[in-house]
C-alpha positions as protocol buffer text, in pm:
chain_id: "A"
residue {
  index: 1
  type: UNK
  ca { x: 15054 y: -11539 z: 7618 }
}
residue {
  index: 2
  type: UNK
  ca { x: 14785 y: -11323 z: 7736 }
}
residue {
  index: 3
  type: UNK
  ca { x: 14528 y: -11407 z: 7996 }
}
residue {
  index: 4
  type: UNK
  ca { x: 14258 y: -11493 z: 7715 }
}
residue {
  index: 5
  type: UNK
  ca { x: 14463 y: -11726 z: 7539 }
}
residue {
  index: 6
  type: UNK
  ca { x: 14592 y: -11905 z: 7857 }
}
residue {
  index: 7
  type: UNK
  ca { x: 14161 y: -11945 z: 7958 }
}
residue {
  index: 8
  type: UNK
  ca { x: 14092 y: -12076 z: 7654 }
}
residue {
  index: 9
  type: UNK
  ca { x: 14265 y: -12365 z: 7677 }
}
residue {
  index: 10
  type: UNK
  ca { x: 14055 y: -12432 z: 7999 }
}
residue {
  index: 11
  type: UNK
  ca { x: 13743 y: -12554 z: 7847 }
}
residue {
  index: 12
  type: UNK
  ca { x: 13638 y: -12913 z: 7946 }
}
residue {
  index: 13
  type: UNK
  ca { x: 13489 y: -13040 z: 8286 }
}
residue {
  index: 14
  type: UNK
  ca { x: 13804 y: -13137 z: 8439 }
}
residue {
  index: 15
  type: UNK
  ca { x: 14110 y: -13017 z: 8254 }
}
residue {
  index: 16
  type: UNK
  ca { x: 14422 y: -13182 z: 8330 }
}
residue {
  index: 17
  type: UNK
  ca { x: 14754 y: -12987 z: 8328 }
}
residue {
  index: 18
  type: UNK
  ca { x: 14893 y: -13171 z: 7983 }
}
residue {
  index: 19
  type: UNK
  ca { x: 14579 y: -12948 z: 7832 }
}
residue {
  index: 20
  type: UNK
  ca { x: 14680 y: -12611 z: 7951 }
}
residue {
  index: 21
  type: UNK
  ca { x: 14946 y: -12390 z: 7821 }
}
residue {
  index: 22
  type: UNK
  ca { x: 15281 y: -12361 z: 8080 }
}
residue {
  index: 23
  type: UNK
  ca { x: 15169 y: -12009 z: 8157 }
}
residue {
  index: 24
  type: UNK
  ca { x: 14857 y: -12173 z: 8307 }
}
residue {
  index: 25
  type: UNK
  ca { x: 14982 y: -12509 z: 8484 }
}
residue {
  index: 26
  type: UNK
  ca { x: 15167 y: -12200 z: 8658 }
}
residue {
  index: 27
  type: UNK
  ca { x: 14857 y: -12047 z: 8805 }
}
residue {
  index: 28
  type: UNK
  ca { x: 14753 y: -11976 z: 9170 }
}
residue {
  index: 29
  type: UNK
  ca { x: 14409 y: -11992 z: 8986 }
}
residue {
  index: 30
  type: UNK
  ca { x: 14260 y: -12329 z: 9010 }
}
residue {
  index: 31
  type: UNK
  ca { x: 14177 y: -12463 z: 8667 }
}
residue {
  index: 32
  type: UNK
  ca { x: 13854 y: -12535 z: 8716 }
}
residue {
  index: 33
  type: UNK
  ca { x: 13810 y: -12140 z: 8811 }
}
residue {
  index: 34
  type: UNK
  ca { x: 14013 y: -12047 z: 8494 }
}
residue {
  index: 35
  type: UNK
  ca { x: 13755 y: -12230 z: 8317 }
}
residue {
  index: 36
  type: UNK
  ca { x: 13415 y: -12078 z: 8461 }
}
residue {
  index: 37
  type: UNK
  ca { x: 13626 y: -11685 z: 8464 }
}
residue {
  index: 38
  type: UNK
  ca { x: 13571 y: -11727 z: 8094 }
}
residue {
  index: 39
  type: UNK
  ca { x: 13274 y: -11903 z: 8035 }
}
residue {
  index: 40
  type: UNK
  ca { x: 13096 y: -11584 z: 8243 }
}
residue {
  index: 41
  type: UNK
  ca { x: 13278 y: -11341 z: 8042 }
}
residue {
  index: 42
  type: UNK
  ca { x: 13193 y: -11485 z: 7716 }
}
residue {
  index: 43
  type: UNK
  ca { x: 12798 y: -11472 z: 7839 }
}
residue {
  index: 44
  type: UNK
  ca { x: 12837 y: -11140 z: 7925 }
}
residue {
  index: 45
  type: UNK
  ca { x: 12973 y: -11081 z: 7638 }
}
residue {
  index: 46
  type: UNK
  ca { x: 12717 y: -11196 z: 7414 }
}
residue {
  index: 47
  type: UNK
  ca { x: 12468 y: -11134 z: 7659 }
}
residue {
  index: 48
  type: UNK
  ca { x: 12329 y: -11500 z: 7712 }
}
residue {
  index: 49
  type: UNK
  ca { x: 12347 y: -11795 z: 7846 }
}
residue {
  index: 50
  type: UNK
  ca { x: 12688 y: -11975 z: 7720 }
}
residue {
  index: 51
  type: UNK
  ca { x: 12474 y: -12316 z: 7615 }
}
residue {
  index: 52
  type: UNK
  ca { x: 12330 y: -12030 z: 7348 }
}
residue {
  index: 53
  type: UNK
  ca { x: 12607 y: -11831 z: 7212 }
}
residue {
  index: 54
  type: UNK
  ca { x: 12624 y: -11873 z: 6897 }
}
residue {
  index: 55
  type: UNK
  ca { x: 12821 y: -12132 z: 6668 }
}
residue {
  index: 56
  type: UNK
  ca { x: 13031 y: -11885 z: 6471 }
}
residue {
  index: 57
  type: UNK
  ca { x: 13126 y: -11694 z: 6796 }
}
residue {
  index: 58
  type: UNK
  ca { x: 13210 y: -11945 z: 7003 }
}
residue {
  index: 59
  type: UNK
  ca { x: 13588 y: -11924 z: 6920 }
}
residue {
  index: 60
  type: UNK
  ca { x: 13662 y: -11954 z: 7338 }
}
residue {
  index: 61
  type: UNK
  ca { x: 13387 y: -12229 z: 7379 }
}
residue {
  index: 62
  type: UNK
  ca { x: 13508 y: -12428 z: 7144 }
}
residue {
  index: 63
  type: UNK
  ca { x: 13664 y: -12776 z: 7253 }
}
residue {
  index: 64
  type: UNK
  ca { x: 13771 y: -13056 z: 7098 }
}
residue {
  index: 65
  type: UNK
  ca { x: 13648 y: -13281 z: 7412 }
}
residue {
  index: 66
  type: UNK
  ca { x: 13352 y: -13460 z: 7384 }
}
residue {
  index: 67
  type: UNK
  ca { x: 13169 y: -13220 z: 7592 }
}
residue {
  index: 68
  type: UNK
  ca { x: 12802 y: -13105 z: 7461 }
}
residue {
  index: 69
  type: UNK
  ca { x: 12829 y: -12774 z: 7667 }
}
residue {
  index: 70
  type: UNK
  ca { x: 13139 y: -12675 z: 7882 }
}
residue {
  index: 71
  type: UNK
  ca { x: 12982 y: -12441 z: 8073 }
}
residue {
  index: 72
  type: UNK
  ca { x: 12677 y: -12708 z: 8186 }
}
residue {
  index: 73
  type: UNK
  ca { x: 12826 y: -12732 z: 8561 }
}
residue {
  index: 74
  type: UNK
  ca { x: 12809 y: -12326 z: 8604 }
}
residue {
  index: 75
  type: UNK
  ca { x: 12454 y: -12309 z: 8453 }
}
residue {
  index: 76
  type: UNK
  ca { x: 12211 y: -12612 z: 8544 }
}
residue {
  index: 77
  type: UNK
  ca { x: 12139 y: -12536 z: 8833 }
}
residue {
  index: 78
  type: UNK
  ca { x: 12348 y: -12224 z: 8958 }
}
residue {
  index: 79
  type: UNK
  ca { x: 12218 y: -12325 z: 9298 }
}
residue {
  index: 80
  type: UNK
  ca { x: 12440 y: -12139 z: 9575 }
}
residue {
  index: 81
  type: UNK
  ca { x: 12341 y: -12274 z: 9912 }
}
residue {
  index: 82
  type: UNK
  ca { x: 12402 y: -11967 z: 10197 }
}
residue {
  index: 83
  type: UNK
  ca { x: 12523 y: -12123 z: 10530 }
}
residue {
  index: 84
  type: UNK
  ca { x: 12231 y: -12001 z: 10828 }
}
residue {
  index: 85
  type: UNK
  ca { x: 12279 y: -12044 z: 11191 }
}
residue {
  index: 86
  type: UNK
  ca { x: 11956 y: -12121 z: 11330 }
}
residue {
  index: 87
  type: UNK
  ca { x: 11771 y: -12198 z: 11708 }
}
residue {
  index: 88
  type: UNK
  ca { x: 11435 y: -12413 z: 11699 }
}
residue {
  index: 89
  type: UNK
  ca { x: 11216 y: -12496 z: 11964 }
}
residue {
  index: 90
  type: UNK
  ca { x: 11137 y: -12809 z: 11829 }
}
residue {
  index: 91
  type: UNK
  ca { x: 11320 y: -12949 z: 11511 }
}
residue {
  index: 92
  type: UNK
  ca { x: 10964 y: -12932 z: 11352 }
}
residue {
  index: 93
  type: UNK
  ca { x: 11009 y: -12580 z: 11249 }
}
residue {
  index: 94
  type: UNK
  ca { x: 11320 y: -12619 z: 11069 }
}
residue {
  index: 95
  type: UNK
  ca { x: 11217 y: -12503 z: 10725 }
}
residue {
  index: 96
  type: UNK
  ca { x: 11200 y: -12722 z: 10419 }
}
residue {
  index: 97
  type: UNK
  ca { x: 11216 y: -12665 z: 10052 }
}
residue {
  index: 98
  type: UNK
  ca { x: 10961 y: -12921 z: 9989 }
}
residue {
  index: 99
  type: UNK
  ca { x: 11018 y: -12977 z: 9599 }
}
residue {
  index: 100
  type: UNK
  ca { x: 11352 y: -13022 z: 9467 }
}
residue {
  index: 101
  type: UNK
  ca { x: 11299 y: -12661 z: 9249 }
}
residue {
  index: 102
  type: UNK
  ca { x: 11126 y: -12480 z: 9517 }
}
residue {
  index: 103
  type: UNK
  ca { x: 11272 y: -12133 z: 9554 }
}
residue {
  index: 104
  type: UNK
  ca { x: 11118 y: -12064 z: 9879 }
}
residue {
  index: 105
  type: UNK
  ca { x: 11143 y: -12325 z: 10222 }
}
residue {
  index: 106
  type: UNK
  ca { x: 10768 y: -12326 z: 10401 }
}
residue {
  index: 107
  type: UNK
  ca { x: 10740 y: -12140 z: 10760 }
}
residue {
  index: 108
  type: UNK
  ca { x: 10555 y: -12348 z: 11018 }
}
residue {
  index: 109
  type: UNK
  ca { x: 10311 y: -12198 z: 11270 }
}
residue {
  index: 110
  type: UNK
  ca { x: 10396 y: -12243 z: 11609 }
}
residue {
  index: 111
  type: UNK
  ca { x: 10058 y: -12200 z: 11810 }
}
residue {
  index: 112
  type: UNK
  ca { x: 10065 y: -12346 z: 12158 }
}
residue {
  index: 113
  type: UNK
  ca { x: 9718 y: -12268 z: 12202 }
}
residue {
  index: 114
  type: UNK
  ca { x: 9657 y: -12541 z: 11882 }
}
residue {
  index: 115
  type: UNK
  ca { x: 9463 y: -12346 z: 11689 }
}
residue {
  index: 116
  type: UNK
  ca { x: 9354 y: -12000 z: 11585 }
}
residue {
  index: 117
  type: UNK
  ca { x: 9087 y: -11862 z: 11463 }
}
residue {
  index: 118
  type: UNK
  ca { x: 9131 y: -11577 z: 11207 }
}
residue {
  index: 119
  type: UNK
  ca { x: 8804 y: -11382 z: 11147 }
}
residue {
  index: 120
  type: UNK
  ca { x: 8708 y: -11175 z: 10793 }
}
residue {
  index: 121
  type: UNK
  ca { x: 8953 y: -10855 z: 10762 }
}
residue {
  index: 122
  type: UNK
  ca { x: 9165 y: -10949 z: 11061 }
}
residue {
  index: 123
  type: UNK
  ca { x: 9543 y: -10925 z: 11122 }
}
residue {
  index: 124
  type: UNK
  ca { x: 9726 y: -11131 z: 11322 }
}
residue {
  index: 125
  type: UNK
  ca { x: 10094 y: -11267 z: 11440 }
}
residue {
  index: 126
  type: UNK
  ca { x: 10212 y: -11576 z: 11429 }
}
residue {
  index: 127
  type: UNK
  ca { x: 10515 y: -11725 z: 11572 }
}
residue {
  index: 128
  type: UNK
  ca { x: 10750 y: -11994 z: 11370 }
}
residue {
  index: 129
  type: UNK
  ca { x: 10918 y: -12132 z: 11636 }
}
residue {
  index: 130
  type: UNK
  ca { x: 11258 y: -12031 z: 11514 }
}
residue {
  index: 131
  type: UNK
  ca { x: 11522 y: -11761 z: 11538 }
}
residue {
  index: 132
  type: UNK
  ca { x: 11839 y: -11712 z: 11275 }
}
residue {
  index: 133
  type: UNK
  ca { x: 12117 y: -11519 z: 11171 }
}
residue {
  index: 134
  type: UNK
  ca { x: 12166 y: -11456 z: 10828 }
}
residue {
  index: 135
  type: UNK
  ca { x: 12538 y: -11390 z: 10694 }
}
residue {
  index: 136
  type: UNK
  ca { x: 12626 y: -11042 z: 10609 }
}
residue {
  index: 137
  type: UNK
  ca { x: 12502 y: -10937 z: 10272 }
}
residue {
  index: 138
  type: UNK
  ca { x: 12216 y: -11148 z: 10264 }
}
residue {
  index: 139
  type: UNK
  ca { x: 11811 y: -11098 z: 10388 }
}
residue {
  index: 140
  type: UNK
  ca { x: 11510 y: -11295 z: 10380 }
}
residue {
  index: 141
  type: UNK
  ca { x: 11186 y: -11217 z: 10200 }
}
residue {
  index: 142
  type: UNK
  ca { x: 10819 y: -11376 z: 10373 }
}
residue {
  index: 143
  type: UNK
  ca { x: 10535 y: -11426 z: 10145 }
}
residue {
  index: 144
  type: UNK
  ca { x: 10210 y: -11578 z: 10131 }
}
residue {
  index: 145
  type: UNK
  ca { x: 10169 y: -11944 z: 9989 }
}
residue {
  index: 146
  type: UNK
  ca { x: 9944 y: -11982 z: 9664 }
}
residue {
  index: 147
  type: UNK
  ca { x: 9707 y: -12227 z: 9837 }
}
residue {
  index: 148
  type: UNK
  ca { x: 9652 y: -11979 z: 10103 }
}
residue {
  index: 149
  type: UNK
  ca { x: 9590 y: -11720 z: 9901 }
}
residue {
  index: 150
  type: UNK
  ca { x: 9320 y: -11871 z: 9722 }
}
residue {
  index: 151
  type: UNK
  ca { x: 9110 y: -11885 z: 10040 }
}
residue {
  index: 152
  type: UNK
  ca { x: 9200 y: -11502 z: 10124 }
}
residue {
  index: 153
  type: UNK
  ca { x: 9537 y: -11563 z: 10368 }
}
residue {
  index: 154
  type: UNK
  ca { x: 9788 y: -11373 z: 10239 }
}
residue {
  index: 155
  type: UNK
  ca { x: 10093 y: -11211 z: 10452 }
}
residue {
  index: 156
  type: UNK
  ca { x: 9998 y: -10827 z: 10509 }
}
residue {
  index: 157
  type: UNK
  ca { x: 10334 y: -10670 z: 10446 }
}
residue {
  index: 158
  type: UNK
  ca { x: 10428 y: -10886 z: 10136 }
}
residue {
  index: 159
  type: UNK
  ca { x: 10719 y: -10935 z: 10110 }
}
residue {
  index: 160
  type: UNK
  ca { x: 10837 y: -10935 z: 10487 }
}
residue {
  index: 161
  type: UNK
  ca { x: 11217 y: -10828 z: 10487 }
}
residue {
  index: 162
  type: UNK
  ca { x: 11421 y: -10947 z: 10727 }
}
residue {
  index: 163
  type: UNK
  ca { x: 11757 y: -10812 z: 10786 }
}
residue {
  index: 164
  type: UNK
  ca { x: 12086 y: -10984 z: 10854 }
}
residue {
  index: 165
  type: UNK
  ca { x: 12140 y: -10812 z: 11160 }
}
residue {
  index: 166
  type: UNK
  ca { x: 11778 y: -10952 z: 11343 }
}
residue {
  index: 167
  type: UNK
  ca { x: 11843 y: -11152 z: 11605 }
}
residue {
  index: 168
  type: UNK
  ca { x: 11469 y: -11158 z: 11730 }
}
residue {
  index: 169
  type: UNK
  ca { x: 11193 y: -11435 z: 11707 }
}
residue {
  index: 170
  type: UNK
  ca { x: 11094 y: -11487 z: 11297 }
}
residue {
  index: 171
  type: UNK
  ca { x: 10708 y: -11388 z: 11313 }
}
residue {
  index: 172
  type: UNK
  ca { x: 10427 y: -11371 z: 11032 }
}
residue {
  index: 173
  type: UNK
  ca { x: 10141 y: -11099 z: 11014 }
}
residue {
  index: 174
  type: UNK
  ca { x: 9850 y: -11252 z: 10814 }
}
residue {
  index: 175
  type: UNK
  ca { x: 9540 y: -11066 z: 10710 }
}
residue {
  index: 176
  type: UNK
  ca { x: 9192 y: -11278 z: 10645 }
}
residue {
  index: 177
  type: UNK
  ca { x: 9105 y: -11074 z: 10334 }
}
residue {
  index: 178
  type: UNK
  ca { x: 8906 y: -11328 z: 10131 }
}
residue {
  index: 179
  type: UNK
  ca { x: 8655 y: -11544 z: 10369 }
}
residue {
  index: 180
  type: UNK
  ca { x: 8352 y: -11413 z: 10515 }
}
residue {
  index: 181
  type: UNK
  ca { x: 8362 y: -11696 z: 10751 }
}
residue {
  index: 182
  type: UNK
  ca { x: 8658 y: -11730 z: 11001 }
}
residue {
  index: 183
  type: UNK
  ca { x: 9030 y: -11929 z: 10860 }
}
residue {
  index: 184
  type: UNK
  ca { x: 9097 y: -12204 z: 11081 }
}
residue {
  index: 185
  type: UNK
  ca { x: 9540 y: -12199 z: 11151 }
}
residue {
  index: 186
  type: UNK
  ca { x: 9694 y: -12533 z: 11343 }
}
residue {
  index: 187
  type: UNK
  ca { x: 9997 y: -12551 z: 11500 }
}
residue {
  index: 188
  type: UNK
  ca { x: 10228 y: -12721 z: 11264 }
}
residue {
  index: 189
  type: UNK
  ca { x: 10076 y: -12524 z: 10975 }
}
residue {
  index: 190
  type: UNK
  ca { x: 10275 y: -12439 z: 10680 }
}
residue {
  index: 191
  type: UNK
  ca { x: 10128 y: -12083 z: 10685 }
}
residue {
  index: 192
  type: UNK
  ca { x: 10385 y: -11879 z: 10470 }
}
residue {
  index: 193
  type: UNK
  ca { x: 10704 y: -11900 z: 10252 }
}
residue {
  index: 194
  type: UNK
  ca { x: 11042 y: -11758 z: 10293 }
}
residue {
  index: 195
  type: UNK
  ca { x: 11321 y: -11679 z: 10035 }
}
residue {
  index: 196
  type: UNK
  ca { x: 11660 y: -11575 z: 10037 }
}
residue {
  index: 197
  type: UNK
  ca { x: 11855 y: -11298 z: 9823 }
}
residue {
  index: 198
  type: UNK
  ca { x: 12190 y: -11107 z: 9842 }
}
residue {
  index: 199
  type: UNK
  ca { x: 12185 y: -10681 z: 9942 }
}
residue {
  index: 200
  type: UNK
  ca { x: 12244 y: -10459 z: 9712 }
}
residue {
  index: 201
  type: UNK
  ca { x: 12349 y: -10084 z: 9883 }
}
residue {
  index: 202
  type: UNK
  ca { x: 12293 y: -9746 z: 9764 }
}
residue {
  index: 203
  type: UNK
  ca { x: 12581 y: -9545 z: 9721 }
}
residue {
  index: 204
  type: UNK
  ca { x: 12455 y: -9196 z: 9685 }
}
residue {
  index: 205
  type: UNK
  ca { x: 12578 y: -8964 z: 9438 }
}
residue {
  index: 206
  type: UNK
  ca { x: 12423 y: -8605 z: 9496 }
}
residue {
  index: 207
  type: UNK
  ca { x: 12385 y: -8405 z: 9170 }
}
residue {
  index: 208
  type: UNK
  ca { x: 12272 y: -8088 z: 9077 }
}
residue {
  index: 209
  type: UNK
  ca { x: 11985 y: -8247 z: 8842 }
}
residue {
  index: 210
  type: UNK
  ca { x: 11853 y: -8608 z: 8703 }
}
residue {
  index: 211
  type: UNK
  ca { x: 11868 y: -8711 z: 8328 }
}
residue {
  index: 212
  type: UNK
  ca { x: 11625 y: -8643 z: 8165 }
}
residue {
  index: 213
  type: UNK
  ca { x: 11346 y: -8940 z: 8008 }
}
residue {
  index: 214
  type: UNK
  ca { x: 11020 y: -8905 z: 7812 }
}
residue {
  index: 215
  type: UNK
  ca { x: 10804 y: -9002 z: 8098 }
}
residue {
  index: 216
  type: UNK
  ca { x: 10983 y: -8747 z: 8320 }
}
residue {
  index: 217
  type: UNK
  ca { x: 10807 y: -8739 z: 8668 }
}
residue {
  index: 218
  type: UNK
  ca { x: 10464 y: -8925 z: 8539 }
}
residue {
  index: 219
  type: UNK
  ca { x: 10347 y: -9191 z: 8763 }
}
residue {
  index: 220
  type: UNK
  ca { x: 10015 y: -9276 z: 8952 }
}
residue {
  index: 221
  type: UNK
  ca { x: 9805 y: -9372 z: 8640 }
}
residue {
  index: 222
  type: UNK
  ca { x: 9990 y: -9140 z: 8403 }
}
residue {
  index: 223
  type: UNK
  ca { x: 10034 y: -9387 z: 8154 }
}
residue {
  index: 224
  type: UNK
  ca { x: 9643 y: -9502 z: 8138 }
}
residue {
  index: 225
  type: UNK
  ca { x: 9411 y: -9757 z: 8324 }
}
């Protein structure tokens, strides 16, 4: 029995050994990881999400367990929480993901002072009261917050990247580029938004020349207004 055939045996929640072929109950692989191996090649083979391939091709999805979608657990929601050491000031500036889908966790100023004024087309940096050390592999991306925004805050080197190797102080540099009059910030302000994502490295290949495309080396307005 081949490795396909074993897998697709392995299609409901929870299998239990009396549904998998011997070959399988023989694994090192846990079942549960036989299971999800070929629900994400059957997606990639199809090129969707495995709820959506469709009826006559879903010869490995098939199952004769009551189980609207076998790949449900895998898809809704692929959330993959990264584990970050982190040193506060005050447990205050921990950051929060404040909905339940909320992509980002808020970053809260830490002004001593209390407040600070920012006037019309300046730049300033604020602290957050936090330091952190992200796993290899992974950074962290600072934006502005829609609500700020709309009054003219916005973070001046959107996004911010910061790499898994910083050990310093996380700061934010925010630019008054809407109000005329002067933005008010308090300490304990949520004043920007931070995300996480995995690092992707170049590995450079030097050639002799590039392929060739119809655009070829247009940019800067080339393709109109």
């Amino acid at each position: 029995m081949n490795e396909k055939e074993c897998q697709c045996q392995c299609q409901c929640k929870n299998p239990t050994k009396d549904q998998l072929q011997p070959s399988c109950q023989e694994s090192n692989v846990s079942m549960k990881d036989q299971c999800q191996k070929l629900v994400m090649q059957e997606a990639k083979e199809f090129n969707t999400n495995p709820c959506h391939i469709p009826k006559e091709k879903k010869r490995v999805m098939a199952s004769p367990l009551p189980v609207p979608c076998p790949a449900k657990d895998f898809y809704e929601p692929p959330l993959h929480k990264v584990v970050t050491k982190i040193v506060v000031d005050d447990p205050m500036f921990i950051p929060q993901y404040k909905t339940e889908g909320a992509a980002c966790v808020d970053l809260v100023a830490n002004i001593p002072a209390g407040e600070i004024r920012l006037n019309h087309r300046n730049t300033i940096k604020i602290d957050c009261g936090f330091s952190m050390e992200l796993k290899p592999g992974w950074k962290a991306n600072v934006r502005a917050r829609s609500g700020l925004a709309t009054q003219g805050l916005i973070v001046t080197n959107s996004p911010g990247c910061i790499d898994a190797d910083y050990r310093g102080r996380i700061q934010v540099i925010v630019t008054n580029v809407g109000n005329v009059n002067p933005i008010t910030l308090k300490h304990g302000d949520r004043i920007a938004q931070m995300e996480i994502e995995p690092v992707y490295l170049f590995d450079w290949l030097v050639v002799d020349a590039l392929e060739e495309t119809a655009r070829g080396s247009g940019g800067f307005g080339s393709t109109g207004a």
